[in-house]
C-alpha positions in Angstrom: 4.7 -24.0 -0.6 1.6 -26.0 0.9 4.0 -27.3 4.0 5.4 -24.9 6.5 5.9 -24.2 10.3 4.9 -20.1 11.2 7.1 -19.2 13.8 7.5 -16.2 15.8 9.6 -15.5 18.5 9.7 -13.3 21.0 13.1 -12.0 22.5 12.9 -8.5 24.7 16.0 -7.3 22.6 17.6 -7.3 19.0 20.6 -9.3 20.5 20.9 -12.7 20.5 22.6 -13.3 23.3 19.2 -11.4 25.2 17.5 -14.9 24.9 14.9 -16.8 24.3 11.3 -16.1 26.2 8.3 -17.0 23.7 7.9 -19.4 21.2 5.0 -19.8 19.1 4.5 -22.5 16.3 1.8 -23.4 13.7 2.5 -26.5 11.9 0.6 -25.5 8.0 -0.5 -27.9 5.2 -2.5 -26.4 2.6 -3.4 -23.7 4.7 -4.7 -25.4 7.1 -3.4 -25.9 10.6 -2.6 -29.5 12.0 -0.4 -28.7 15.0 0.0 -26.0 17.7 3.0 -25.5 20.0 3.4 -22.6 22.8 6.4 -22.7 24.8 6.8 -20.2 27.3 7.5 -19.9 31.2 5.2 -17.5 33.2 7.1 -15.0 36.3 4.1 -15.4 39.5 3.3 -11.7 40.2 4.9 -9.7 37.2 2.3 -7.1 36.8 3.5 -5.2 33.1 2.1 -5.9 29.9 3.1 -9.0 28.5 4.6 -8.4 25.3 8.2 -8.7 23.7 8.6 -11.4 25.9 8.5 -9.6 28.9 6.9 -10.8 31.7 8.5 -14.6 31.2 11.8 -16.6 32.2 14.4 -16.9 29.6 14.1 -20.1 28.2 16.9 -20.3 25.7 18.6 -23.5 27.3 16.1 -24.7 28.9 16.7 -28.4 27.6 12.7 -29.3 28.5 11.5 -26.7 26.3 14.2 -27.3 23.5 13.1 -30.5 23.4 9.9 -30.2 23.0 10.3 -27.7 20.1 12.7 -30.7 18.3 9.9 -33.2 18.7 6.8 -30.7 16.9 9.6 -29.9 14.7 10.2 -33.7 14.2 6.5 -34.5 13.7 6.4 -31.7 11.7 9.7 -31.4 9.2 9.2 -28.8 7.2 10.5 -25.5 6.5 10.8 -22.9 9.0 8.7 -19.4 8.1 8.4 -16.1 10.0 8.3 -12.3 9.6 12.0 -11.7 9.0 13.1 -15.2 9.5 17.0 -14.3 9.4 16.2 -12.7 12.9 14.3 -15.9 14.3 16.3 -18.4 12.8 19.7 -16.6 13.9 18.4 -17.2 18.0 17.3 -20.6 17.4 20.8 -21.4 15.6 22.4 -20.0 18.2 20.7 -21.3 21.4 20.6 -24.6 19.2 17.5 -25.5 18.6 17.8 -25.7 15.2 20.9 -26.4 12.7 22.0 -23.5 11.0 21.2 -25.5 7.2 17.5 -25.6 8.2 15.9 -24.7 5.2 14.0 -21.6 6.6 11.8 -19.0 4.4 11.1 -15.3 5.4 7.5 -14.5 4.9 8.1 -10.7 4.5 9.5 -11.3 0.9 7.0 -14.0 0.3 4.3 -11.2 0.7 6.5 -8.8 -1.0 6.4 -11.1 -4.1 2.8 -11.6 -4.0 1.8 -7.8 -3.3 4.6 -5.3 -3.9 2.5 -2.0 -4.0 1.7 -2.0 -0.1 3.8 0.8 1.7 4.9 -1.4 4.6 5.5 -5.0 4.7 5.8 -4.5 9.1 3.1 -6.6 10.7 1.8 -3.9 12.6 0.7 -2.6 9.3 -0.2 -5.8 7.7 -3.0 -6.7 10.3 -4.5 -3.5 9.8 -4.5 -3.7 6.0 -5.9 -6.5 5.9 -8.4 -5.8 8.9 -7.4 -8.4 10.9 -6.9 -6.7 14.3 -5.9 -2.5 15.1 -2.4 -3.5 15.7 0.1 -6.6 16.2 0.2 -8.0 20.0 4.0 -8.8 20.1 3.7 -11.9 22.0 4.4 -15.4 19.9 1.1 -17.2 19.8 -1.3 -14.1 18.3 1.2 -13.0 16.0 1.9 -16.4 14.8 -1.8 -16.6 14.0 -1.8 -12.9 12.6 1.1 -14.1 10.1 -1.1 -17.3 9.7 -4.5 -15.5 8.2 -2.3 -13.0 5.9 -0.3 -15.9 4.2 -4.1 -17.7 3.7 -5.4 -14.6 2.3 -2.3 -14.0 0.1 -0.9 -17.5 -0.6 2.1 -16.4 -1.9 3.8 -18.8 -4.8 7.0 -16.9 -4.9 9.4 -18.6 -1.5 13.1 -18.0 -1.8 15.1 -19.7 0.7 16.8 -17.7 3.2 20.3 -17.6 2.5 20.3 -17.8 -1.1 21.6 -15.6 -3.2 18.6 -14.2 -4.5 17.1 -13.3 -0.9 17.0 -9.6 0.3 14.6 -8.7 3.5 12.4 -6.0 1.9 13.6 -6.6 -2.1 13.8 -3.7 -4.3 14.6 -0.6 -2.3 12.1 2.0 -2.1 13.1 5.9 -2.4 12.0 8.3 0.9 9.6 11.0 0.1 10.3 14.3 0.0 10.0 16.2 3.5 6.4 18.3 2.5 5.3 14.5 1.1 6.2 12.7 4.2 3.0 12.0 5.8 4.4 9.6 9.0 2.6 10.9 12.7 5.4 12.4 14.0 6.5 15.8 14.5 8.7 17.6 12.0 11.8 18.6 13.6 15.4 20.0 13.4 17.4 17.6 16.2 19.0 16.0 12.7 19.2 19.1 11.4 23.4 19.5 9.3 23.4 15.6 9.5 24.0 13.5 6.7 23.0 10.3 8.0 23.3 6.6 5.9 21.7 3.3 7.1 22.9 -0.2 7.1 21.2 -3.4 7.8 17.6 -4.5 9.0 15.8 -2.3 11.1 12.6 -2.3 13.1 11.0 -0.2 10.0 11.6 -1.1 6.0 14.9 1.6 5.1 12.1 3.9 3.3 10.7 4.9 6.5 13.8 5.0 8.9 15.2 7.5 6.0 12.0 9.2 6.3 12.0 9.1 9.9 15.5 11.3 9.8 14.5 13.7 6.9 11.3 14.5 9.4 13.9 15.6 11.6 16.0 17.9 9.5 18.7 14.8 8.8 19.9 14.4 4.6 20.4 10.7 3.8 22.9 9.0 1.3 23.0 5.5 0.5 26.2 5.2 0.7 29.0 6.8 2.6 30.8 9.9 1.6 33.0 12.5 2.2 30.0 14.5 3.5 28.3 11.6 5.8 28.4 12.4 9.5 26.6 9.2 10.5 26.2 5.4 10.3 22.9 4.0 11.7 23.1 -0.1 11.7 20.4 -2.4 11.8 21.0 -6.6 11.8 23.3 -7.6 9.5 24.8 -4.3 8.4 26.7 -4.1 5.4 30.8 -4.9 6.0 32.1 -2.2 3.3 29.5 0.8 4.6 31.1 -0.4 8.3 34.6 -0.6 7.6 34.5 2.9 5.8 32.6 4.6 8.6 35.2 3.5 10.9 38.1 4.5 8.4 36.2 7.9 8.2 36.1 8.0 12.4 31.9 8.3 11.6 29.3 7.9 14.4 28.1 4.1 14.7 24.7 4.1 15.9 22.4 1.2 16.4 19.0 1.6 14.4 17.4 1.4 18.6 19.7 4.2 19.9 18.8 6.2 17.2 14.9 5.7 17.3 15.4 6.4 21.3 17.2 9.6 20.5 14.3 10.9 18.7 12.1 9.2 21.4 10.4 6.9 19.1 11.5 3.8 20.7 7.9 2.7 21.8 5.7 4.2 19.2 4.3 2.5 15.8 5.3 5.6 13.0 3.1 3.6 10.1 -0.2 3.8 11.4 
């Protein structure tokens, strides 16, 4: 694909209706950049790191800034691309910025197809495999131009649109590792310990990990729920059947944050 616009937003919170607060754009032809849009509103005196969008006004209705993404957007019509784009593109849908049949492209797959032998496809991990910085910033602009360099190096030839059929966010599902294989920098632990714990959806960490993440902590996993499962742990988009038979089954319904905060592992990167 040699025309594209890298976007990144960032939000504070997995729910859409947390809002809007960064939005960074690269407009792309042939890997080379010919437009530049920031969009974000400052709060005088806030004194925290600025990251996740913290630190700035929400601007999800803010018709200025809405219209000034439509105009690059305008100027620049072509698809949409981020780092799990079904997550971008579902707060830009919403808040309206964009219609929902804008062809968009997710550039985790993209990068899956031209490289499938990395262990992580997370940007925090890409950035460092490829030496580009020690970890991702989390705020719009410099991860916009982190996703920028990677897809240059890369140049991926494989885009499916998101959407299609064909599109899953991390492809071919890769097994956990055995507990004494398990090499992620976090203690080993039994808080998990007689629970039998399947996932569901897209979480902050490709399903490998998060199932490693509960073996490290005494859990079993299952991919798929039985009579033995004692917990459901969702990410976006989790799956309808694996939710309607935990409920049937009266399961635990645990949101992939809730369960990362449990095991205090909310504001740490586990792939480094």
């Amino acid at each position: 694909m040699d025309k594209m616009v890298l976007i990144d937003l960032e939000t504070q919170d997995f729910r859409v209706e947390t809002g809007i607060y960064e939005v960074a754009c690269l407009a792309v032809e042939n890997y080379e950049i010919v437009g530049r849009l920031y969009l974000a509103k400052e709060i005088p005196g806030y004194r925290g790191q600025r990251k996740y969008g913290f630190g700035f006004y929400n601007i999800s209705r803010d018709p200025e800034y809405i219209s000034r993404f439509q105009d690059f957007m305008e100027k620049h019509p072509y698809p949409i691309v981020a780092h799990n784009c079904s997550f971008d593109r579902k707060f830009l849908v919403y808040y309206r910025w964009l219609p929902a049949d804008y062809p968009a492209y997710c550039s985790i797959q993209a990068i899956k197809a031209a490289d499938g032998s990395l262990p992580s496809y997370a940007l925090d991990y890409l950035v460092r495999h490829f030496h580009l910085a020690p970890a991702a910033d989390h705020t719009a602009m410099s991860d916009t131009e982190n996703l920028y360099r990677i897809l240059k190096i890369l140049r991926p030839r494989t885009w499916i649109p998101l959407g299609s059929e064909e599109f899953r966010p991390y492809g071919p599902r890769i097994k956990p590792r055995p507990l004494e294989e398990i090499d992620l920098p976090i203690a080993t632990t039994d808080r998990l310990q007689g629970e039998v714990i399947c996932f569901t959806g897209d979480s902050p960490y490709p399903r490998h990990i998060m199932q490693e993440i509960a073996i490290k902590n005494g859990a079993r996993v299952v991919n798929s729920i039985t009579p033995r499962t004692t917990m459901l742990v969702t990410g976006r988009h989790p799956g309808p059947k694996k939710l309607a038979q935990a409920r049937e089954r009266g399961l635990p319904i645990v949101p992939d944050h809730e369960f990362l905060a449990r095991l205090n592992l909310s504001d740490r990167d586990i792939t480094a």
